[in-house]
N, C-alpha and C positions, 0 to 999 in steps of 0.2 A: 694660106688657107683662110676661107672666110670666117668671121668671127660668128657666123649665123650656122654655121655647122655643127649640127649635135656633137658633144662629145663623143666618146664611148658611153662615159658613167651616164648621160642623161636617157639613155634611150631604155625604154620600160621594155622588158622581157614579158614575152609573151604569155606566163606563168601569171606577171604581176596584171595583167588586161583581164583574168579570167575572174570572175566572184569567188570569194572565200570557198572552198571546196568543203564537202557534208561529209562528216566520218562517216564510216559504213554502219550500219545495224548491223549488229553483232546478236545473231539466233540463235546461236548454239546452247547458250544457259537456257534459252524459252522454249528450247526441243527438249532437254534433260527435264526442267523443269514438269513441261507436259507430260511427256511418256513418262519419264521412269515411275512416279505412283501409279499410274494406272500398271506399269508390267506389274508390279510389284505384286497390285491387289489379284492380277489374273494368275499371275504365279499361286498366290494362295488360295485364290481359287480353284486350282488342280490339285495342289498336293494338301492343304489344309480344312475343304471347305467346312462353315458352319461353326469353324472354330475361334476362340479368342482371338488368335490371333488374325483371323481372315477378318473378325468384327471389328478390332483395334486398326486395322487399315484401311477399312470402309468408310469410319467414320474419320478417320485424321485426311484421308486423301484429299476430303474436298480444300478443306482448309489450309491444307500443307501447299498444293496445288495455285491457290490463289492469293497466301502471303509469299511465294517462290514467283509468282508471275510480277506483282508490285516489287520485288526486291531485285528482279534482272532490268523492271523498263525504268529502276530511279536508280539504281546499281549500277548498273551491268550492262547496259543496252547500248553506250559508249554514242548517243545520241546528244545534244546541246542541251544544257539545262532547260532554255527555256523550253524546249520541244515537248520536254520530260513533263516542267508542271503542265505546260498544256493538256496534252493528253491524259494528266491525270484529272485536272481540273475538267475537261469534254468529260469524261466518261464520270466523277462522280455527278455533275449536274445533271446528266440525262439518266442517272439512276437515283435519285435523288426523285426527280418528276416522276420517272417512273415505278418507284416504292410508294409514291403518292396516289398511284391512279391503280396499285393491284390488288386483284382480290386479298381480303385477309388471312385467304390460306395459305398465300403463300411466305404471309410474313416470318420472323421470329425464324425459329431453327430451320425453317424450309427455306426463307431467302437467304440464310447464311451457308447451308450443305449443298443448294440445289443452286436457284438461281443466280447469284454472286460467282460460284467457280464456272459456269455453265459461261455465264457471260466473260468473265473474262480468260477461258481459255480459245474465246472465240474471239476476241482481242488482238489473243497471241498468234493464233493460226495466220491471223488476219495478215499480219508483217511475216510471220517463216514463209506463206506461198507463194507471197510477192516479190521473190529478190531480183525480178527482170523488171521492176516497174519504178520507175524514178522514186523518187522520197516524197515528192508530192502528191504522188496519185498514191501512193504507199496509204498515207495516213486519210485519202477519199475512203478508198475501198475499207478500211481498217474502221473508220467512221460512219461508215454506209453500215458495215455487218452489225458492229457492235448495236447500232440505233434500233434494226431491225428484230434483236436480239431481244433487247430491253423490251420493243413492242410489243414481242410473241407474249413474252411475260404479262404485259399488260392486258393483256386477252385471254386468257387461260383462269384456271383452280388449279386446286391440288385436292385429288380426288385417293389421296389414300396410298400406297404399294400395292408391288405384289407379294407375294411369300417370299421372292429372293428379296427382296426392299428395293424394288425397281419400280421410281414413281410413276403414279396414272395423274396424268393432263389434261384437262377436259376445257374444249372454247363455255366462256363464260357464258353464252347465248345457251347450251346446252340445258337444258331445267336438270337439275339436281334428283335423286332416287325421291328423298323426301316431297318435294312440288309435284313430282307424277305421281307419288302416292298422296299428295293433297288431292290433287285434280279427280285421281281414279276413283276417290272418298264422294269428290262433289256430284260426281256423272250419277254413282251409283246411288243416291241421297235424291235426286233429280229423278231419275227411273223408278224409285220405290224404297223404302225402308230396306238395310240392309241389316239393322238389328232388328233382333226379334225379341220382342218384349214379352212375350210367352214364353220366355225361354223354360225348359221343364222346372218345375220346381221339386220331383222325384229327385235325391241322391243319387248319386253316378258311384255304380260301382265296378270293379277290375275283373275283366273278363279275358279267359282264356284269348291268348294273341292280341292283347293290352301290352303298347309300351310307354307304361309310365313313367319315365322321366329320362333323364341324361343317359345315354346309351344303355338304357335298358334296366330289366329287372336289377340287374347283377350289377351293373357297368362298365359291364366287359364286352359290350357290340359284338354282342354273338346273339346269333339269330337259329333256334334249334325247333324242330320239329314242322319245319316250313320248307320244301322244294316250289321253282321255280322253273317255267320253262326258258330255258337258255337260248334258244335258238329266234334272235333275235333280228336276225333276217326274214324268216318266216313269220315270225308271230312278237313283233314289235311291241316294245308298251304303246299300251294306248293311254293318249293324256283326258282323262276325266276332269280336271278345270288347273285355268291360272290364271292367278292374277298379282297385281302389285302388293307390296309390303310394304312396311318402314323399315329401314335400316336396322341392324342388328344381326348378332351371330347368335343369337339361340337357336336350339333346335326344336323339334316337337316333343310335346307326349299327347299319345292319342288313347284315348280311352275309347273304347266300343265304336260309335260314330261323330265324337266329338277330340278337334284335334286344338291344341295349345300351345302356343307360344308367347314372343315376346315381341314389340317392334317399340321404335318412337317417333313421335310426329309435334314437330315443333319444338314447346316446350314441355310435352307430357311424354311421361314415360306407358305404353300401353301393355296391358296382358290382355292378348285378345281366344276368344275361344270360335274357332271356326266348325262349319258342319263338312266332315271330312268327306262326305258325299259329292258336296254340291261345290265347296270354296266361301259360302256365303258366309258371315258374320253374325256370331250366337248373341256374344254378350264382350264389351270390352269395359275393363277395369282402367282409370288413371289416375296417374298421379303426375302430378307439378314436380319433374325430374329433369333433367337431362344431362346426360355425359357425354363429353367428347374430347376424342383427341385426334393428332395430324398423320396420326398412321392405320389406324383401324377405322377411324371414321367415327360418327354419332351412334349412340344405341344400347342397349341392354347386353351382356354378353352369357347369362346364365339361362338355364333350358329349366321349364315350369316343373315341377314336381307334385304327382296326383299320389294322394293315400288318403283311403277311407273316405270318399268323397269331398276331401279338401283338397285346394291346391295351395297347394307352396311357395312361391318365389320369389327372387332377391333380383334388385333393381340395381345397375351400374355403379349408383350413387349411395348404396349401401340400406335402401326401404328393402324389407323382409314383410311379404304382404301373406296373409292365410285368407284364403277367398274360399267362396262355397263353388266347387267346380262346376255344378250344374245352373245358377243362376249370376259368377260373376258376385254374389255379397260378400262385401267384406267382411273380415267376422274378425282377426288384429291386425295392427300391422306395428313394426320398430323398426328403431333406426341404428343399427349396428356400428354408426361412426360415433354414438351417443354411448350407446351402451359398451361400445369399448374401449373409447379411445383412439382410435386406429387412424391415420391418413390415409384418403381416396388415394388407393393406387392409380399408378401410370394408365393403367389400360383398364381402370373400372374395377368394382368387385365382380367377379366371373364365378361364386362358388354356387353352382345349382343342390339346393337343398337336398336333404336326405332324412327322412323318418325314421324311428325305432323305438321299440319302447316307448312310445307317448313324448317324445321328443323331438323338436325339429331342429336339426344341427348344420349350421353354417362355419367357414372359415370367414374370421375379420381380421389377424393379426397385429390385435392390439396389444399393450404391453401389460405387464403385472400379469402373468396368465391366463391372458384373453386373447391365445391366438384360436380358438374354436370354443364356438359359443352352441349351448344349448337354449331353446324355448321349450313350452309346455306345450302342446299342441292345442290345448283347449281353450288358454287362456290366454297364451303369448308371454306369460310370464318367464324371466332367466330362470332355465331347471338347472343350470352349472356350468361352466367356462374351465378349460385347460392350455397346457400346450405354451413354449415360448415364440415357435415361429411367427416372422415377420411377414414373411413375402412369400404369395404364393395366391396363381392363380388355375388352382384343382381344386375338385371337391372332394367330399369325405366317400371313403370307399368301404364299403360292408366287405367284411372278412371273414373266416373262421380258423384261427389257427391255433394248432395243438388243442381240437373240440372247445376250444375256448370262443364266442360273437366279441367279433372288434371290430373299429373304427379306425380305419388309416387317414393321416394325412401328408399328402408331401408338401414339404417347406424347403425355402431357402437353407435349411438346416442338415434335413434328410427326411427322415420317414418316422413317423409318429403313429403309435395304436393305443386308442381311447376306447376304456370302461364305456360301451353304452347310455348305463343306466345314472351313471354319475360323475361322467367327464374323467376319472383317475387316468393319470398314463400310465398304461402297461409297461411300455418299450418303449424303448428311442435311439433308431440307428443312425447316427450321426455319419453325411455328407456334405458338405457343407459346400454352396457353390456361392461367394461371394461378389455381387453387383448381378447376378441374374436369376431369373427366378424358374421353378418350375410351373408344367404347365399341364404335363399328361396324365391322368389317374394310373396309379401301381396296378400294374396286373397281381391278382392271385394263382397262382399255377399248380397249388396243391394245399395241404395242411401246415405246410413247414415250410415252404419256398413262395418267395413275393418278386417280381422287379421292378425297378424304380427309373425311372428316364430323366435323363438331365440334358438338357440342350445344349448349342454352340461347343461342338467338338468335346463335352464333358462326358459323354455318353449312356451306359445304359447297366446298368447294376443285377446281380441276383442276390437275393438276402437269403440265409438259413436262420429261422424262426423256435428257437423251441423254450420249454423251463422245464425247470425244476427246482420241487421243490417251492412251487409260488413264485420262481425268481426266473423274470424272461431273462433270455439271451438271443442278441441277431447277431451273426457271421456272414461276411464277405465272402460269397462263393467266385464268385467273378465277376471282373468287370471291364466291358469291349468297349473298344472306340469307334467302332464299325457300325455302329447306329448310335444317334444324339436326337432323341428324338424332341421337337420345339413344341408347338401345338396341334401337331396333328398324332393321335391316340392310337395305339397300336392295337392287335387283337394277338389271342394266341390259340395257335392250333394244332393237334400232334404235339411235337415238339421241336417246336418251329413259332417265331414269332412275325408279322407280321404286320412293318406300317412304315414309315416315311422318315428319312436321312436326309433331311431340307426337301430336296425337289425329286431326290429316289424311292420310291417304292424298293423297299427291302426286306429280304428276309433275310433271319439272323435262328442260328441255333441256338437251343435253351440246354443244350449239352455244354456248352463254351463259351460261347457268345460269338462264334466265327458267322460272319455274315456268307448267305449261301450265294446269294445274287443278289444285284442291285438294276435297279431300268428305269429311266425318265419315260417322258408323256402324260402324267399329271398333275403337273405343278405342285406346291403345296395340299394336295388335297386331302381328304377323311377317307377311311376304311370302315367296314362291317362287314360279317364274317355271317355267310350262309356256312353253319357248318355243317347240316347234313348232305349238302352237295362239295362239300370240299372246296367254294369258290370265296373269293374277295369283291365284296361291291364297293368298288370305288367311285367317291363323287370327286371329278377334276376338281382344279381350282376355277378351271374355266367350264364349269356348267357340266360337263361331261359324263353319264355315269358306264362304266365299263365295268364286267364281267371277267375277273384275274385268277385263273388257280390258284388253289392256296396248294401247292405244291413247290417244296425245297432245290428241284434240280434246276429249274429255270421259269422264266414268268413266259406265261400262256396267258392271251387275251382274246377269252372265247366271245366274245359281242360288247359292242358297247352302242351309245347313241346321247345325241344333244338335250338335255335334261331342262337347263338354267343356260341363262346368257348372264353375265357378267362375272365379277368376283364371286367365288364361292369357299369361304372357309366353315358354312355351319355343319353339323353330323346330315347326312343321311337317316331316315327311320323306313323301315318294311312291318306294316302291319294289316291284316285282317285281306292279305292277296294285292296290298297297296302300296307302290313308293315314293314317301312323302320329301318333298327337297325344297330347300331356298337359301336366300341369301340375303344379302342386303336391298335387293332389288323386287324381288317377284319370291312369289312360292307356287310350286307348282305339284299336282298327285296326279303318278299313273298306276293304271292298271298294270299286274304282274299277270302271265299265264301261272296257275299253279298244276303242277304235278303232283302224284303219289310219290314221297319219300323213299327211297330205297332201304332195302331191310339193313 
């Protein structure tokens, strides 16, 4: 045998000719990983919604989600270390650039719940839908999405939620609410004065089918001794003017033909007085204010208050201004984070004033008992401070119970009724909802019975009110889980209550609390209660106002039609045959048909 004859031992198997072989990606931890928070949250979605626990999964998913995605691909992903840092090191570099190039809204807790998980579960999809494509074009594709991913982000805002907390994304080319309410400021400023500087110098006072302030005389968004034609296929509102606003969720009060709110523009906070006629601009008051946060947006959040030819109202940032209603003069103003101590809450001060007795009464929730603070009306001077609550964004509710005038307020605590004349607390029904706060004013539903709403699956209370002997007492009548009502204010009718379970329209019995019916189609939106027609005027969240029985057996939607474009969380107002609406965007007045009232 030749000595030039491979052996056996030398000849290379064809195993050993081929390049080192690639472990496989292993996906399965980064399919658990993705999906199961997400079932999780849609689980609670169905059987919990609104509730703690649906909000405690909302908020960990995103984070749970995108440290489970980093601990399968440097874990778990059974890929070569070096592959591993690379891909970790590709993907922080090109977020890295681009956290440098995006707008600032979406920094901070928005790039850590939104953008961060968004991207990298689009990472992960990227490698589970590829397992027919080599390892190299694997990590193109997976590098291509992600890139493109990060770009969207760099082109975009974050323009706020919705009521369910499902964010709005807006291309940054887009002008903001605020820039077209600059713009529509400059047009009209360029066409002709849009303030009037004659503005009447006569006192403005309250005339029959006046709604002066936060849902109304009472504050119970009940609308009485006023029909409307329903038949809104035939005889449509007709729109009498709109135009742009500044941002903000106040609503109106209109006094005879002058209507009031609240907006902001830039760095001023505005109380503007518009001629409910026309839309045109009376008189605007400012101040060097402004508030904002990443979920409601920039703006005022409380609704003007008119008594006895003043107006009332409390700015985001905690200014308490008294102005002359008919010429816009200021006549005091204070600063309630001064005078009480208190931190600017989350979402602004929200408490729209309330008169009595020669007193103007706000919630501040400051400490040493100064969670509700009186002024003098005259002078602006402190007439007396009560109350331990912290957190709370409702205003003070006029009451009368057991022939007694009281002042409700709901708190993080529970429910509260203050001495008019000298702030004493009468009562105190202790509910205690700790880390949330409330939001809706207590209905009054008789002499002796109130209820109280608490959000996120906490639900919805009735109190029994009575004394004796000098000495109140409240009792727990019942309490359902069947309505948790958040921000949007309920009405009540018969007996029957009527308003919103996150994104349900519901009715709930004042016998029990058993909910009668529930029905989606207006998002988060506001109620007001035509009660001598028996109906609900709902304003959607989306612009929409619809026409709803206020009937127990099932929801009837006798007309509705397109009111508002955009977000819409502020009240609804119907006054003098008119319905006044806006949002953060526009405000708009139509005309109602009115009917004779039925006997």
């Amino acid at each position: 045998m030749s000595n030039d004859a491979p052996s056996s031992d030398s000849v290379a198997s064809p195993a050993a000719l081929e390049p080192r072989a690639v472990k496989r990606l292993r996906i399965w931890p980064a399919v658990l990983v993705v999906a199961l928070p997400w079932l999780a949250l849609k689980i609670a979605e169905q059987v919990a919604p609104g509730t703690p626990l649906y909000m405690q999964l909302f908020m960990w998913r995103p984070l749970v989600t995108t440290v489970g995605i980093l601990l399968w691909w440097m874990l778990a992903s059974r890929i070569s270390w070096r592959d591993r840092f690379r891909g970790l090191a590709i993907y922080a570099v090109l977020g890295g650039i681009a956290y440098g190039l995006m707008d600032p809204t979406l920094g901070g807790m928005i790039f850590s719940y939104i953008v961060l998980p968004t991207v990298s579960i689009v990472a992960a999809v990227a490698f589970i839908v590829t397992p027919f494509l080599s390892w190299g074009r694997r990590q193109v594709v997976a590098l291509g999405l992600v890139t493109l991913a990060w770009a969207y982000y760099t082109s975009v805002r974050f323009d706020g939620v919705t009521g369910e907390i499902a964010p709005t994304l807006t291309f940054r080319w887009v002008p903001t609410s605020e820039e077209k309410y600059r713009e529509a400021r400059i047009v009209a400023a360029e066409g002709g004065p849009s303030l009037q500087e004659n503005a009447a110098s006569e006192p403005l006072t309250l005339q029959a089918g006046d709604w002066p302030g936060f849902r109304g005389p009472d504050r119970d968004g009940r609308l009485t001794e006023v029909a409307i034609d329903v038949d809104w296929k035939k005889n449509p509102p007709e729109q009498v003017w709109r135009h742009r606003v500044g941002p903000g969720w106040s609503s109106f009060a209109v006094v005879g033909d002058r209507l009031f709110t609240q907006e902001q523009l830039d760095q001023d906070e505005l109380i503007v007085c518009y001629d409910a006629n026309t839309g045109a601009q009376i008189w605007v008051h400012k101040d060097d204010a402004r508030f904002t946060e990443s979920i409601a947006g920039p703006g005022p959040r409380a609704t003007p208050t008119f008594h006895e030819g003043k107006l009332y109202v409390m700015g985001a940032t905690g200014l308490l201004n008294c102005l002359d209603a008919a010429t816009g003069r200021p006549i005091w103003t204070r600063d309630i984070v001064k005078d009480s101590g208190a931190s600017l809450p989350t979402w602004g001060f929200s408490s729209s004033p309330f008169v009595v007795d020669g007193v103007a009464t706000v919630f501040a929730g400051g400490p040493d008992s100064k969670s509700v603070l009186g002024y003098d009306v005259e002078t602006g001077e402190p007439a007396w401070q009560g109350g331990e609550g912290k957190s709370s964004y409702c205003s003070m509710q006029p009451a009368r119970l057991d022939g007694v005038e009281q002042l409700l307020m709901a708190t993080e605590q529970g429910l509260a009724a203050f001495q008019p004349q000298g702030g004493e607390v009468l009562w105190n029904h202790v509910w205690e909802i700790n880390g949330i706060q409330r939001v809706v004013q207590p209905a009054i539903l008789n002499e002796t019975d109130v209820l109280l709403g608490s959000p996120f699956g906490e639900g919805l209370r009735r109190i029994h009110v009575s004394q004796q002997d000098g000495k109140w007492d409240s009792q727990e009548v019942w309490t359902t889980k069947d309505i948790s009502p958040y921000y949007n204010d309920f009405v009540v009718h018969g007996d029957h209550l009527y308003g919103f379970d996150g994104a349900f329209l519901t009715c709930v019995s004042l016998e029990d609390g058993k909910r009668q019916w529930k029905a989606r189609g207006y998002g988060n939106g506001q109620v007001l209660l035509l009660a001598d027609q028996e109906l609900l005027l709902v304003l959607s969240e989306t612009g929409t106002v619809a026409l709803v029985e206020a009937k127990p057996d099932k929801r009837r939607e006798v007309a509705s039609f397109q009111a508002l474009e955009g977000k819409t969380w502020n009240h609804p107002v119907v006054a003098h045959g008119k319905l006044f609406v806006r949002n953060g965007d526009e405000a708009a007045c139509y005309q109602l048909g009115l009917v004779e009232p039925k006997e």
